[in-house]
LUMZA-250381 format. One record per residue (C-alpha): residue number from 1; chain; x, y, z. Coordinates in nm, 3 decimals, decimal comma, always signed. Layout:
- NUM	A	X	Y	Z $
...
***
This chain:
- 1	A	+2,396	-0,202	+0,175 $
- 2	A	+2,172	-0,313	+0,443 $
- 3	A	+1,969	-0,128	+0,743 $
- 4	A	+1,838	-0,317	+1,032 $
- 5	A	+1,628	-0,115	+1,288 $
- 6	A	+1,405	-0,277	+1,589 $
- 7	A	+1,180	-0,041	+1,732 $
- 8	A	+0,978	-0,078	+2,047 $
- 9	A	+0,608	-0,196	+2,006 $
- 10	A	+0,486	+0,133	+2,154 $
- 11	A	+0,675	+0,375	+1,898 $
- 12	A	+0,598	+0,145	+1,577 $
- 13	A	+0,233	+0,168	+1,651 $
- 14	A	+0,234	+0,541	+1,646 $
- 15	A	+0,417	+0,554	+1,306 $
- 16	A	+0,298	+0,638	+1,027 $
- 17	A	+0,437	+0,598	+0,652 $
- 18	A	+0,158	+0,832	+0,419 $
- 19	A	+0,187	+0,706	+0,038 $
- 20	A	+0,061	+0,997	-0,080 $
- 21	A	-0,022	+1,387	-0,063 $
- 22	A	-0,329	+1,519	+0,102 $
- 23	A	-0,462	+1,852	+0,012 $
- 24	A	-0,630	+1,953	+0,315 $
- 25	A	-0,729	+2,284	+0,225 $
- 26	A	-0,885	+2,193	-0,081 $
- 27	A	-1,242	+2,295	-0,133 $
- 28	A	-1,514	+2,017	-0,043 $
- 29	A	-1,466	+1,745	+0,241 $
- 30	A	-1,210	+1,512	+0,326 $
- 31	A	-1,312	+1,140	+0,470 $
- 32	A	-1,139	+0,983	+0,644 $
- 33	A	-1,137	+0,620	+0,596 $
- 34	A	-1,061	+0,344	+0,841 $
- 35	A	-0,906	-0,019	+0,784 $
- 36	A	-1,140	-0,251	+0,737 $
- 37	A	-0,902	-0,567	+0,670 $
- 38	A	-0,564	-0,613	+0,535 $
- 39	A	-0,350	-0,891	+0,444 $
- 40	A	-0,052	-1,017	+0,206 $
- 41	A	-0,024	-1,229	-0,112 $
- 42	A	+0,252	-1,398	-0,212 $
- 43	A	+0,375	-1,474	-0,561 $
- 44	A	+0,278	-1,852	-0,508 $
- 45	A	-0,076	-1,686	-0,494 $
- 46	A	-0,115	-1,774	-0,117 $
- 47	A	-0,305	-1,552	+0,092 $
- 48	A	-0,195	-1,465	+0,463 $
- 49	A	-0,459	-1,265	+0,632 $
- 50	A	-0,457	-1,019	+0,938 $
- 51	A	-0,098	-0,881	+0,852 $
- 52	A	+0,083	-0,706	+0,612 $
- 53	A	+0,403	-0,724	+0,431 $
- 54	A	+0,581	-0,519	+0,127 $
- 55	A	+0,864	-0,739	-0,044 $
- 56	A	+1,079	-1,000	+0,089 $
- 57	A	+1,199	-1,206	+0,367 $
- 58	A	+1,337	-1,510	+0,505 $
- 59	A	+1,022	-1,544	+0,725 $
- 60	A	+0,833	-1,519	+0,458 $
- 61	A	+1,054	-1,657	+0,180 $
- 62	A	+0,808	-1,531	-0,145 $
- 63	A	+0,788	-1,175	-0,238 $
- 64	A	+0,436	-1,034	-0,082 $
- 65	A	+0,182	-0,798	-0,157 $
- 66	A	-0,053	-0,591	+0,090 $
- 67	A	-0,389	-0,559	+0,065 $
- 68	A	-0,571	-0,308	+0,252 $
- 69	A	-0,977	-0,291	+0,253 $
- 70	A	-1,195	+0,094	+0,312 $
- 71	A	-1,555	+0,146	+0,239 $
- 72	A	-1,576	+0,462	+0,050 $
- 73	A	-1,984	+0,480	+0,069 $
- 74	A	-1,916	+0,790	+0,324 $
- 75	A	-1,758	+0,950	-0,061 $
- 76	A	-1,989	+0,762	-0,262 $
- 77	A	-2,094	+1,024	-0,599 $
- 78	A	-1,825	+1,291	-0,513 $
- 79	A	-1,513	+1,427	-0,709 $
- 80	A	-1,205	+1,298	-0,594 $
- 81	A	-0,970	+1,575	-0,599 $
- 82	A	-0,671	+1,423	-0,366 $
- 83	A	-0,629	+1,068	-0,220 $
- 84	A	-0,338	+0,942	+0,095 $
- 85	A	-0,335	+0,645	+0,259 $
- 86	A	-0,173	+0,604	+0,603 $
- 87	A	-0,019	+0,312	+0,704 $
- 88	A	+0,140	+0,231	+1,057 $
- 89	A	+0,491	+0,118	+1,040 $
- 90	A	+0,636	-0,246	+1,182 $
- 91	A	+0,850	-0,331	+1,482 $
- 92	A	+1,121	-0,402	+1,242 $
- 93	A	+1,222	-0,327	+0,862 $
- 94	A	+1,547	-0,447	+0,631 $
- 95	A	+1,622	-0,310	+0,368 $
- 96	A	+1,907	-0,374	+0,082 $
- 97	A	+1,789	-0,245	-0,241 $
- 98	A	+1,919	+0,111	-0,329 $
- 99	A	+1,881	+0,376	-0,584 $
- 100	A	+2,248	+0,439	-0,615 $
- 101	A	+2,192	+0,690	-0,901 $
- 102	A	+1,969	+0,908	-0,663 $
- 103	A	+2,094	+1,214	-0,437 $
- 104	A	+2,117	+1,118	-0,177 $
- 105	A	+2,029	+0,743	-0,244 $
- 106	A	+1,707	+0,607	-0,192 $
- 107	A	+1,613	+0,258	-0,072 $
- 108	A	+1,329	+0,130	-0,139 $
- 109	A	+1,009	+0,176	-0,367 $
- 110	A	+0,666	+0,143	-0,271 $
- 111	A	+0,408	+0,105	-0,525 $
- 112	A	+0,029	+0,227	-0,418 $
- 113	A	-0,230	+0,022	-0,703 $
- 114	A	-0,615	-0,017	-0,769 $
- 115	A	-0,793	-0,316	-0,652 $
- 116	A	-0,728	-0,499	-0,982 $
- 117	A	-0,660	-0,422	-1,351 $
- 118	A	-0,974	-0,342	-1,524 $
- 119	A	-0,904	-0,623	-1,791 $
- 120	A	-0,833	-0,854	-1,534 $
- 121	A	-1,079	-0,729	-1,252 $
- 122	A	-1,096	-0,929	-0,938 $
- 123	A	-1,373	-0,858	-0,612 $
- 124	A	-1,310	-0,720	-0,265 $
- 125	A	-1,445	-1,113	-0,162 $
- 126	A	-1,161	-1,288	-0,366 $
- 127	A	-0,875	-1,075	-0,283 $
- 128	A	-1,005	-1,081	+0,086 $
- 129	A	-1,110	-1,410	+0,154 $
- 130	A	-0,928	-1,602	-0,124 $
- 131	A	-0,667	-1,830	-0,116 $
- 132	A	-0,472	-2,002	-0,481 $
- 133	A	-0,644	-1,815	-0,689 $
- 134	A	-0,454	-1,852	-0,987 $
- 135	A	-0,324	-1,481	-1,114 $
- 136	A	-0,445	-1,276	-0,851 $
- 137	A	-0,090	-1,165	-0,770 $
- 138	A	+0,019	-1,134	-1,131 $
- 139	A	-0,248	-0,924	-1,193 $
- 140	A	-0,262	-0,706	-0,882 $
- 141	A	+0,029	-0,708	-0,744 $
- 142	A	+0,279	-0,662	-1,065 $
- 143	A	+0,333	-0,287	-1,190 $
- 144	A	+0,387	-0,410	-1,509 $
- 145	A	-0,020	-0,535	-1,538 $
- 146	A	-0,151	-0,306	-1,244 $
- 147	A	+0,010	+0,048	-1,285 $
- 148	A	+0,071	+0,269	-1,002 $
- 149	A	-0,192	+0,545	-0,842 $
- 150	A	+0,140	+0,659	-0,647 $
- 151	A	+0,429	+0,557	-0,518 $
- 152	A	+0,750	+0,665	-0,277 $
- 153	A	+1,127	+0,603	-0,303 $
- 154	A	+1,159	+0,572	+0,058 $
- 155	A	+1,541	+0,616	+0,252 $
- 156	A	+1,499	+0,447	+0,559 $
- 157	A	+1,192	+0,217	+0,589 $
- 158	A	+1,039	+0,351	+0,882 $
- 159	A	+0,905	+0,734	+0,896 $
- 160	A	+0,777	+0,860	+1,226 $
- 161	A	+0,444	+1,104	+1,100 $
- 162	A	+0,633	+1,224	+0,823 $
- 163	A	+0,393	+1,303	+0,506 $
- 164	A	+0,482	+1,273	+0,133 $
- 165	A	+0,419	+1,355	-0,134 $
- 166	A	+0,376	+1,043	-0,361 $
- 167	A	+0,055	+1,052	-0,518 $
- 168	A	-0,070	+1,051	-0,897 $
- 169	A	-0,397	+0,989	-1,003 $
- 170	A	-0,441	+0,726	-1,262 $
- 171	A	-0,498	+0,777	-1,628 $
- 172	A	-0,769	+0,571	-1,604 $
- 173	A	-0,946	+0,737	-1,303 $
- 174	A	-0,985	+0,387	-1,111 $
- 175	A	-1,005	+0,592	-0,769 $
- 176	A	-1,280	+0,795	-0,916 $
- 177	A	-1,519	+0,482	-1,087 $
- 178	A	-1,490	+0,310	-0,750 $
- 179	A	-1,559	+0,620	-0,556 $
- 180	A	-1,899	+0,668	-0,801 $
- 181	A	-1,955	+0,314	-0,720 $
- 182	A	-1,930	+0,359	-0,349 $
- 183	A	-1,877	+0,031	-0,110 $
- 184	A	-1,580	-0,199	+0,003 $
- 185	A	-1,267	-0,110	-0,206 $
- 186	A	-0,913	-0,257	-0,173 $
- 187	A	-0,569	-0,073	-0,249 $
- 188	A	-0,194	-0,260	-0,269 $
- 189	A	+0,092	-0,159	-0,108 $
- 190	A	+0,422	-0,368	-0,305 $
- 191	A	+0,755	-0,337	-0,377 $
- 192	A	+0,821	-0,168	-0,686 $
- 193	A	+1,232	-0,154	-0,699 $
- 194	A	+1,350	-0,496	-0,770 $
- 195	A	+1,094	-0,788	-0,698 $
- 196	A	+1,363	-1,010	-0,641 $
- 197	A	+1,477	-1,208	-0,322 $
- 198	A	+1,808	-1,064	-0,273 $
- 199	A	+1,818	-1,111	+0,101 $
- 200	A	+1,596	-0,924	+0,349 $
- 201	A	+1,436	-0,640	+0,184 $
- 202	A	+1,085	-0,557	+0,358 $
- 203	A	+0,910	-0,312	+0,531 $
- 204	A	+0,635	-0,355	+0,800 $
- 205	A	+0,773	-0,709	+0,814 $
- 206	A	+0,635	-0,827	+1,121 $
- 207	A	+0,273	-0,560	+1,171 $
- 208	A	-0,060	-0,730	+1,258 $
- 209	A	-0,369	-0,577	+1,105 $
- 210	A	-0,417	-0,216	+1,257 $
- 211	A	-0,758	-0,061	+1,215 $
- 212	A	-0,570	+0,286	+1,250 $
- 213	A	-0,442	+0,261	+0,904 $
- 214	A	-0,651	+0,513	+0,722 $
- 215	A	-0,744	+0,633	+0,376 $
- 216	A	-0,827	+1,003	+0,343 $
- 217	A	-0,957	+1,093	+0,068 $
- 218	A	-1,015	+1,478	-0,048 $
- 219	A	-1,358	+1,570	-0,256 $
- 220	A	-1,458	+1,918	-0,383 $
- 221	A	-1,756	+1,818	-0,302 $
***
């Protein structure tokens, strides 16, 4: 199965795919976080800055990462209670993975992880600025090594405002030590369904870096 969908320039930049769930009513504050950078890597650990990509395409013929960079020193020392991040959708998406055993059938999983794996912990400079830097995408980019924080079985690719609920906070609290710690953070958006290059099976596969993409994050603080 495969969907194919071009979308005018004007209508991709107003939407929005949330990985995640927002409380908005919860007690506290919410911030509201803005891009700083994004970017993909590839599983030839080659970084591509000023973009961003989810799984695989010819143009791009290596699975990819995104990276996406927030300062959370406007949260710095509160108590994450709920965490979303917002991310603009592309001009274009494929996708031919499918959860067949769903109902209805999904098509595609994105993965929401930490910065890196704390046994295998890699800085905001690296993964930003970096290029063939042996492991980073094992480590960051692979479920198996960098669990998710959330994640969504999506059925089209392309979601115009629509919210969801998709996130799960971490065993491990990761959100909440770098929250503590305050400063330049980075979360990965990655396909989490296959991994494999079984024809064109993206989404955002042709966005440039969009300062709109935005990380709220709830406190009850």
């Amino acid at each position: 199965m495969k969907i194919k969908q071009h979308l005018s320039t004007g209508v991709a930049a107003a939407s929005l795919l949330c990985l995640g769930m927002a409380n908005l009513q919860a007690a506290g504050h919410t911030y509201h976080l803005a891009n700083l950078a994004s970017g993909n890597w590839n599983d030839l650990n080659q970084r591509q800055a000023n973009s961003y990509q989810i799984g695989f395409s010819t143009g791009r013929p290596h699975i990819q990462a995104a990276y996406f960079e927030f300062d959370l020193t406007p949260a710095k020392g509160k108590t994450v209670t709920d965490c979303n991040l917002l991310i603009a959708g592309s001009t274009d998406y494929h996708i031919s993975s499918v959860f067949s055993y769903l109902t209805p059938p999904k098509q595609f999983k994105v993965g929401i992880a930490a910065q890196s794996p704390l046994a295998n912990p890699f800085s905001v400079s690296q993964i930003t600025t970096g290029n063939n830097i042996a492991s980073i995408y094992h480590y960051c980019a692979l479920a198996a090594q960098n669990p998710d924080l959330g994640y969504r079985k999506v059925t089209d690719g392309l979601h115009l405002g629509v919210t969801f609920d998709a996130f799960h906070f971490d065993s491990a609290h990761r959100i909440q030590a770098a929250v503590n710690a305050g400063g330049n953070y980075v979360l990965w958006a990655r396909d989490d369904f296959d991994g494999g290059n079984d024809g064109q099976n993206y989404i955002w596969g042709s966005t440039v870096f969009n300062a709109g993409n935005i990380l709220n994050i709830t406190t009850s603080d």
